[in-house]
C-alpha positions, -999 to +999 in steps of 0.1 A: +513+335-081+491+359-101+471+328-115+454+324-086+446+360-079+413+382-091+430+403-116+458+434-114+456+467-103+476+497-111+496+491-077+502+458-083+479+422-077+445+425-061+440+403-034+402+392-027+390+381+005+370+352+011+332+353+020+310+321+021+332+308-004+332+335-031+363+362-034+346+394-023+358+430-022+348+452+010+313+466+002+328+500+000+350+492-030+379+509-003+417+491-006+449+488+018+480+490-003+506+465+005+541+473+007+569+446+007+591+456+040+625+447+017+623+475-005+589+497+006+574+498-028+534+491-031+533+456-050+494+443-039+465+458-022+433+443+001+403+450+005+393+472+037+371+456+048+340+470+078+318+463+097+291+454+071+315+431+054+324+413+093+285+407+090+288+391+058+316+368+067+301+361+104+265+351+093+279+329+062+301+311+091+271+309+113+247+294+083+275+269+078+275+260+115+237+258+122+222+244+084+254+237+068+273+197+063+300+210+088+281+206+120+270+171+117+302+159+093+321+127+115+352+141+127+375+117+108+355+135+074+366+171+088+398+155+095+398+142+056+392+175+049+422+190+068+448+161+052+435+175+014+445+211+027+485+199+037+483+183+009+474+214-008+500+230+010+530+208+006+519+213-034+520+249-034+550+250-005+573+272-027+547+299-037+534+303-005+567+306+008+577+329-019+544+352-007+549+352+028+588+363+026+578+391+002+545+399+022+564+401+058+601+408+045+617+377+062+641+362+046+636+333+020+648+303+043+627+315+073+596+316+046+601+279+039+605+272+070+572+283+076+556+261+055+569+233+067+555+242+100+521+251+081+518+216+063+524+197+099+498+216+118+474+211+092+486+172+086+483+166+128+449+186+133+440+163+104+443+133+119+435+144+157+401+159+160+389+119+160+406+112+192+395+136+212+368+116+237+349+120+262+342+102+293+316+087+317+309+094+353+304+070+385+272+089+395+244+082+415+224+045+415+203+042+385+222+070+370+243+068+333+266+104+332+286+108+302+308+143+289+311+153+250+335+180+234+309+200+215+325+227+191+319+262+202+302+275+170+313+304+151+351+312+158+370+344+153+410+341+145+422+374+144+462+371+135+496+388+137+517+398+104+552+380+124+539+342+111+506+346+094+511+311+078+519+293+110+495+312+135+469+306+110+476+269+108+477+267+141+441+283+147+425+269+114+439+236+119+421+230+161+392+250+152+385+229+121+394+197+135+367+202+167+336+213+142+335+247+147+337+275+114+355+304+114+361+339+101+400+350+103+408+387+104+443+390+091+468+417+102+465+446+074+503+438+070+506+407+060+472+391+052+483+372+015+491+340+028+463+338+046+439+347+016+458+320-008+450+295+022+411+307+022+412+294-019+435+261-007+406+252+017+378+254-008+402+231-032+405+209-003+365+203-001+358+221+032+319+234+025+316+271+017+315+296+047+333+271+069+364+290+066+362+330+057+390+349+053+384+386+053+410+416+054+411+452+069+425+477+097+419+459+130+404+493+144+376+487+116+375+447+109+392+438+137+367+454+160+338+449+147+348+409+147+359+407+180+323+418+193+301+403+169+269+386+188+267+362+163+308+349+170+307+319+205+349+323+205+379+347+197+416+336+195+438+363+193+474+364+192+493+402+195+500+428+220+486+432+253+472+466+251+447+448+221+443+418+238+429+439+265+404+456+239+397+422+222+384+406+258+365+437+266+347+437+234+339+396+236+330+404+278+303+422+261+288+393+243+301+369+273+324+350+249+352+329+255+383+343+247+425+324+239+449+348+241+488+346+233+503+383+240+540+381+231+568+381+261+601+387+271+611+354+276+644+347+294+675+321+289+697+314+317+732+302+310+749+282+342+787+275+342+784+242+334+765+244+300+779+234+269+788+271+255+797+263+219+766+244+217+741+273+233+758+303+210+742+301+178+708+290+198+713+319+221+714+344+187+692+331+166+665+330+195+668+367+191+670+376+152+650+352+136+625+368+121+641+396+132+633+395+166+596+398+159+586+371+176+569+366+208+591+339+223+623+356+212+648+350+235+653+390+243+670+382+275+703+360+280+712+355+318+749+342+322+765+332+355+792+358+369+819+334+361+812+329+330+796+362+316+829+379+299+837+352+280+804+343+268+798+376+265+825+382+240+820+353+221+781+365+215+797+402+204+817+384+178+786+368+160+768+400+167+792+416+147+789+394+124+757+394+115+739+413+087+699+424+076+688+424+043+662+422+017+641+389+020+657+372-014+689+374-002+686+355+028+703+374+048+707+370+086+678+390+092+653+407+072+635+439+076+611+450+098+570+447+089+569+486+088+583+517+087+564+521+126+580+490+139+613+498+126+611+531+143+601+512+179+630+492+176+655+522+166+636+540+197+647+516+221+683+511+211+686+551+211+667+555+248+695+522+260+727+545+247+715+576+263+707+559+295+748+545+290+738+508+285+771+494+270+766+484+235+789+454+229+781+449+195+761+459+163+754+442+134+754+458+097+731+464+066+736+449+034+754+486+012+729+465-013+701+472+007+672+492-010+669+525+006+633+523+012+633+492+035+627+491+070+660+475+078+673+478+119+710+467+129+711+438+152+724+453+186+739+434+219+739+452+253+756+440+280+752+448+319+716+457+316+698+470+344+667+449+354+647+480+358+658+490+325+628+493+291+652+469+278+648+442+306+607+448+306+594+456+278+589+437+247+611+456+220+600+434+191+633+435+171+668+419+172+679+436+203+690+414+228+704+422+268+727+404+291+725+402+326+748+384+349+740+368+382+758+349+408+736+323+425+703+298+413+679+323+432+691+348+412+691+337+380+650+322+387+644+360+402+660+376+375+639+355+352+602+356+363+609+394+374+588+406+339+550+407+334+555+385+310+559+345+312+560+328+273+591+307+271+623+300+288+659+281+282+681+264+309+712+257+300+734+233+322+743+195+328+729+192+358+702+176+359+690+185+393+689+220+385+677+216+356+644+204+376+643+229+397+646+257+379+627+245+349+599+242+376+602+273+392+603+299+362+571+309+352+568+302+318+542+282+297+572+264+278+609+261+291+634+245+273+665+225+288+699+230+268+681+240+236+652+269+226+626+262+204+616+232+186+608+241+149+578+252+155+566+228+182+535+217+165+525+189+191+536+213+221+513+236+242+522+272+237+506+297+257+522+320+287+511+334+321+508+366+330+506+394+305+517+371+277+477+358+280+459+326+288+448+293+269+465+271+254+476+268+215+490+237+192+490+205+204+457+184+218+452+213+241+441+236+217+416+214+207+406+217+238+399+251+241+383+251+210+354+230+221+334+233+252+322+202+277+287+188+277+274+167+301+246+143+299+231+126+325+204+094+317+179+084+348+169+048+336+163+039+374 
């Protein structure tokens, strides 16, 4: 791994950001320590990057747009271009695995897991920016109209630390594909994967400054980026109360904005589903990644008739289930920091004063270093709807039961959030299934199942408070360009 890096420090490896296709340190010479979530020791740092260095990245992405080969490269060469980089991937799968385990403290098997997710968005946007078209219009006599997806120029990804390999496939792959360049602003906590992709790109032949890659505190970097007059589009993908300040600080500018802001997505359980097959679904919807995940399944909704039974059977594999360091593969790893893992304990602590029944609790490896920001799995059962537990989004392997007795309760129960990300249904009938798949509001709902290994080809986006636009899929290519429409008098 430390081939590839620009040297060693005292703490560890020295990460360099990416800047017009040249690792560059901030301008200050200041650096963020980076701390591996299994253990808590410093093993890395990052630059801290400012405002001056946002400049630097967002002026070599705008060169690249307006003089560079990137703006008037055919599509199917960008799209050559994006094939190299899963290429690139699939060759250095077990590193960047490997990195992003130790970076975010998930365990081993969910880090592969997350390449194979990266190579596919990066193999599909590689072969799709070629068929998106546009169209022409019946118009007046003597009239030709036609419509073009024209790129919208400069594009700023700024990315969570849950899945910084897949989010930032999934925003470097569509905004690649449709033309545009880009500067990604990491999370501070788990940018490494997402620098080691910066080099991958530049091995894979995209021009310098296409893709820039620079790291710091979001209040510093982040900011700055987000209201840059020199960036046309931001994606952003993290909690509402930033998404808020991310749009405000784009409004300024007028800019287009996608933004994905986590949820507390439901999964209701009729009578008639197939129990043994919805268990394991129902837990791991909830712990992988350690339930830092925006469509975690934090809320399971089980029909009166069948809610003790299914209830007990969830407390067994709750009890069952155990956190631990990343290598281990455990269960469940830690959480991204010592903040987080304090959230997560806050909640379970506020749910067993207010006399939530706990049915069950998970463990912590004994092996477990000390310093890691390891939280126990924990089931509650009979949770109020008006509860924190039912509306807010905990962020960590807690997960709540509520029973209900009718199909107007269950589809009342589950759009009564402000969020709307993802859904499950589980029952054989496939009547209901229709009507309640079509009446929770949810951007994705899924019938007898939850999740679809990442879901590359799907579009994933929410209503309400979980945001607006659309990600993965030909719909994200979509937002990433804007329509132009031409119109020809020939008479």
């Amino acid at each position: 791994m430390g081939t590839h890096l620009s040297g060693t420090v005292a703490e560890g490896l020295a990460f360099m950001q990416v800047i017009d296709g040249k690792k560059a340190d901030s301008l200050s010479g200041e650096r963020i320590d980076v701390r591996c979530p299994s253990d808590g020791k410093v093993f890395a740092s990052i630059p801290a990057s400012g405002a001056a260095d946002v400049d630097r990245a967002v002026n070599a992405a705008r060169r690249a747009f307006d003089e560079g080969p990137w703006g008037r490269m055919p599509a199917v060469e960008r799209g050559r271009c994006l094939t190299r980089l899963f290429q690139l991937v699939d060759k250095n799968g077990e590193e960047l695995a490997a990195l992003e385990s130790r970076d975010t403290g998930k365990p081993a098997r969910q880090g592969k897991a997350d390449v194979v997710a990266t190579r596919r968005y990066y193999e599909f946007y590689g072969g799709a920016g070629d068929k998106i078209h546009g169209d022409t219009i019946p118009f007046l006599d003597g009239y030709t109209t036609l419509t073009l997806r024209e790129p919208h120029g400069v594009v700023a990804g700024i990315i969570p630390w849950n899945y910084p390999l897949q989010i930032g496939a999934r925003v470097i792959g569509a905004a690649l594909a449709m033309g545009n360049t880009l500067v990604v602003k990491p999370a501070e906590d788990a940018s490494l994967t997402a620098l080691r992709i910066a080099e991958l790109a530049l091995e894979a032949e995209i021009p310098e400054g296409v893709l820039n890659v620079i790291t710091g505190y979001g209040k510093d970097a982040g900011a700055a980026l987000s209201a840059h007059p020199l960036v046309d589009y931001v994606t952003f993908t993290g909690s509402p109360a930033t998404g808020t300040a991310i749009q405000q600080a784009a409004a300024v500018n007028n800019r287009g904005v996608t933004m994905e802001l986590g949820g507390k997505s439901p999964q209701i359980v009729f009578e008639d589903a197939d129990i043994e097959a919805a268990l394991p679904v129902l837990v791991n919807a909830i712990i992988q990644n350690g339930g830092q995940t925006c469509s975690a399944g934090s809320r399971i909704l089980l029909h009166r008739p069948i809610y003790e039974a299914v209830a007990k059977a969830l407390a067994d594999r709750f009890a069952r289930l155990v956190a631990g360091p990343h290598q281990e593969d455990r269960d469940l790893g830690a959480m991204i920091n010592p903040k987080q893992k304090e959230r997560v304990e806050g909640y379970v602590a506020a749910a067993r004063e207010a006399g939530i029944p706990v049915l069950a609790e998970g463990a912590i490896d004994p092996a477990a270093p000390s310093g890691g920001y390891y939280v126990k799995p924990a089931l509650f059962g009979s949770v109020d709807p008006d509860a924190a537990l039912a509306r807010e989004e905990v962020f960590g392997p807690v997960l709540s039961l509520f029973p209900f007795d009718t199909e107007q309760d269950a589809i009342r129960l589950a759009n009564d959030t402000d969020y709307g990300l993802v859904a499950g249904v589980w029952t054989k009938d496939g009547a209901r299934q229709h009507r309640v798949a079509k009446r929770v509001r949810a951007g994705q709902v899924f019938v007898n199942g939850y999740g679809a290994g990442g879901g590359i080809e799907l579009p994933f986006g929410g209503f309400k408070r979980s945001g607006h636009g659309r990600e993965k899929g030909f719909e994200a290519l979509y937002d990433m360009s804007a329509t132009k429409t031409i119109v020809f008098n020939h008479g």
